[in-house]
N, C-alpha and C positions, 0 to 999 in steps of 0.2 A: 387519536394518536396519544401515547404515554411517552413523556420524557421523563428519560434513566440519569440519574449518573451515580458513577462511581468511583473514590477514591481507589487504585490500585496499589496494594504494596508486593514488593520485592524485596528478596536479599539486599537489594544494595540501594533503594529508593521507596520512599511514600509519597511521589509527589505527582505521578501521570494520573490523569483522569480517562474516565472511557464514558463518552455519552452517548446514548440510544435515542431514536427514533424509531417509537415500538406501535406498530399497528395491530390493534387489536379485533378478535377476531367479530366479526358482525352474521348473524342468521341470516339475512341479506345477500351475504357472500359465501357462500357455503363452500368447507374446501381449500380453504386460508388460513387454519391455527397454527400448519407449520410452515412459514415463507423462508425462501433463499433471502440468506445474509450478506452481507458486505461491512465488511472496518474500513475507514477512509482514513488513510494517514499522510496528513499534510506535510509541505516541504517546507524552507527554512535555512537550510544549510545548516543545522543541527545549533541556530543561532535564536532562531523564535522559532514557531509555527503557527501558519501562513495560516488566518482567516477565510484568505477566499479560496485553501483548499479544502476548508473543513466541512463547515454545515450547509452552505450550498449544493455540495458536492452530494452531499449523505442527503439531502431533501429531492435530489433529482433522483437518485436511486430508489429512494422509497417511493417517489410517483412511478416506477415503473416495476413496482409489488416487491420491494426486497424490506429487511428488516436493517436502518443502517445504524453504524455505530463510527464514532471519529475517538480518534484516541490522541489528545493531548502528551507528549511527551516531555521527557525531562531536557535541556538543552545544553551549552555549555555554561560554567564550568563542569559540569556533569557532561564524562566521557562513557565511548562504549567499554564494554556490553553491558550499559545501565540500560539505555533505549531499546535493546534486545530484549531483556527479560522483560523491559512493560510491552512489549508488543507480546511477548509470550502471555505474558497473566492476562490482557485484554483476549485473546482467543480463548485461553482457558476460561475465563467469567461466561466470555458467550457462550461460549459450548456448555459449562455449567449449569445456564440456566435456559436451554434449547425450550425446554416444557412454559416456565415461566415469561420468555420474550420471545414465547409462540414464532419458534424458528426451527429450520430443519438443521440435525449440526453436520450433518454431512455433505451440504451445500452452503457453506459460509468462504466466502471472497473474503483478501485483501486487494487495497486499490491506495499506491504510495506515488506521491506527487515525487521527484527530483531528490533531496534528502531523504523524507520520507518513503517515497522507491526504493531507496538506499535498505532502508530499515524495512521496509515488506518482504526483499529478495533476500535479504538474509536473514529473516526468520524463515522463508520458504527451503533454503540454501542449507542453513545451520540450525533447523530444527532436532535433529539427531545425534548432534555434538556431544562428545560425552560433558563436557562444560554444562548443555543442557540439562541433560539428567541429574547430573550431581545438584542443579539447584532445585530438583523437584518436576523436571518438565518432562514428556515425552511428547516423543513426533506427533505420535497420532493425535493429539491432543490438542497442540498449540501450531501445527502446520495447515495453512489453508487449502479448503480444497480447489480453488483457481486464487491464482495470480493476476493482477492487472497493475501495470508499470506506466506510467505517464513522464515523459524527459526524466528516466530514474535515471540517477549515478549507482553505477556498479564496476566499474573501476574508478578508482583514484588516482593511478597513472594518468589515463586516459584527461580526468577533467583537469585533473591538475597542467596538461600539457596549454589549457589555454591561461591560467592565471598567473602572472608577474611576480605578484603578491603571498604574502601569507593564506591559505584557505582553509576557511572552517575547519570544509571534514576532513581534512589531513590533520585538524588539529584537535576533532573529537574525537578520532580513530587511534591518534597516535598520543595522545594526552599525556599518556601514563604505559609501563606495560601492564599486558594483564591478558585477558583468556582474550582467545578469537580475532583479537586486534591483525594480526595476520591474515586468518583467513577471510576478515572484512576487507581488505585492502582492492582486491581484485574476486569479487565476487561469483564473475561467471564462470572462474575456475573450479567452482561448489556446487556448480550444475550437476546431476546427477539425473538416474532414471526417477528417483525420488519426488524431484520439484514436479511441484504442481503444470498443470498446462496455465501457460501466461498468455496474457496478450499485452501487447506493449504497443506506445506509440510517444511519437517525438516530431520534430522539426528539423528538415536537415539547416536548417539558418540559426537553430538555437548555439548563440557564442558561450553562456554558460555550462551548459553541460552538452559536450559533443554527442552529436548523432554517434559516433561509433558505442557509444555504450549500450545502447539498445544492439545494435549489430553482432557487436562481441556477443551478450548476453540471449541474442536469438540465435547466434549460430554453436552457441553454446548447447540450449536446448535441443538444435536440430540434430547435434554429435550423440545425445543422449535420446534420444526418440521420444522428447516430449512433446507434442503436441502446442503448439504456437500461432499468434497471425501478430503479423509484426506490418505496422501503418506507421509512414514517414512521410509527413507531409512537405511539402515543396518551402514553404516560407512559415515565419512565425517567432517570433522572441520566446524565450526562457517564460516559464510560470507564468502561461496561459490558461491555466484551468482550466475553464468552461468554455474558454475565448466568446462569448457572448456578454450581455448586459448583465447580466446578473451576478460575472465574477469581475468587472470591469474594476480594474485599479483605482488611485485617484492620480495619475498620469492621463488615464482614461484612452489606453493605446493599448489595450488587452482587446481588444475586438479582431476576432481573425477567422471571417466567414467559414474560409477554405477548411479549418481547424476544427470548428464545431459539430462535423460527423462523429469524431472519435467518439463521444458518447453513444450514438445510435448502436454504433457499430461494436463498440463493448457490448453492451446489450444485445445486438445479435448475436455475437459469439458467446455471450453467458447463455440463451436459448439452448444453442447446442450444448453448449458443459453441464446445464442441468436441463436436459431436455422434461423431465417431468415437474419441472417449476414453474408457477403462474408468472412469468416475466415477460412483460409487453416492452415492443420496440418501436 
């Protein structure tokens, strides 16, 4: 395995990283120069990003033959659409270098933890913004071809409805004005025939970001005839990753047996999305 990385720059930022985890091909395994990709983009509340969404996440992926890549982003004081365009130039670098980090680029996933989610569904969302273009981006280019959303925030009504307090992404969304900060606000209003097919899943007991934003955001797709599997599991706190031992807090109450299908079952639904991809379940 090769590890990449790379400093990303933008119109408005030099500061996101994109690291790979890049499997190279072996005579052994004949049939593998181009694997399905996945970007994992950790959550945060646009305040850090989370560790135990990052390289855990992209290492489980890649044991199940993808090429994965995490992308570090910019946080507050740095509002959107900074985070936007490094999620844009990280899709652009993969797909740039599809031959080089032996990937197919027409089967490259995003996969956004809660914030992060935030920032997956709307580059999925607002890849075609004329905003987009103007900085150099086109859809085809920087839009994934599947979606995968974990307790994402995609309305800001909606999470905002449980916090008292000041929050983050009301505070990274609304910073400043400036492009798309609108159509960030309520994102599953952006659903179109465009976005990719997503699969999403949540907690209905998550008090940070309500189950209804997966709801909103699946029944969004289903208006729009995209293509969906939407998994709610019964119990489980906010930024559970992996919910097993390997993403365990240092609370050490990230454990949530019941939880730890959604991976499997990502993976079986990326089978069907790239049905001619080596990806095992």
């Amino acid at each position: 395995m090769e590890l990449i990385q790379q400093t990303l720059t933008t119109p408005l930022t030099q500061s996101a990283t994109l690291t790979g985890y890049i499997q190279t091909p072996s005579a052994e395994m004949p049939g593998k120069d181009h694997r399905p990709a996945i970007l994992v983009i950790p959550g945060g509340g646009y305040t850090m990003v989370s560790d135990r969404e990052a390289e855990p996440v992209a290492l489980a992926y890649a044991s199940h033959g993808f090429q994965a890549f995490v992308l570090r982003y910019s946080v507050l004081p740095v509002a959107w659409p900074a985070q936007l365009l490094e999620a844009a130039e990280a899709m652009h670098q993969i797909r740039a270098h599809a031959d080089a980090w032996y990937l197919n680029p027409n089967q490259v996933a995003t996969l956004g933890f809660s914030a992060g989610g935030h920032l997956a569904a709307g580059l999925a969302t607002l890849a075609d913004q004329p905003f987009m273009v103007k900085q150099g981006y086109q859809a085809a280019d920087i839009r994934a071809n599947a979606l995968l959303l974990g307790y994402a925030v995609v309305s800001l009504s909606a999470t905002a409805a449980v916090h008292d307090g000041p929050d983050p992404m009301q505070q990274a969304v609304h910073a400043q004005d400036g492009p798309l900060l609108k159509e960030a606000t309520e994102l599953q209003q952006q659903v179109t025939a465009n976005t990719p097919p997503t699969f999403l899943w949540a907690t209905a007991t998550d008090a940070v970001v309500p189950v209804q934003n997966s709801l909103q955001f699946a029944s969004a797709l289903d208006q729009a005839n995209v293509p969906f599997a939407l998994h709610i599991f019964p119990q489980g706190h906010h930024g559970l990753s992996l919910a097993n031992a390997v993403t365990n807090g240092r609370l050490g109450n990230d454990l949530e047996p019941t939880v730890t299908p959604w991976l499997k079952l990502s993976l079986q639904w990326l089978q069907v999305t790239f049905p001619d991809a080596a990806i095992t379940a």
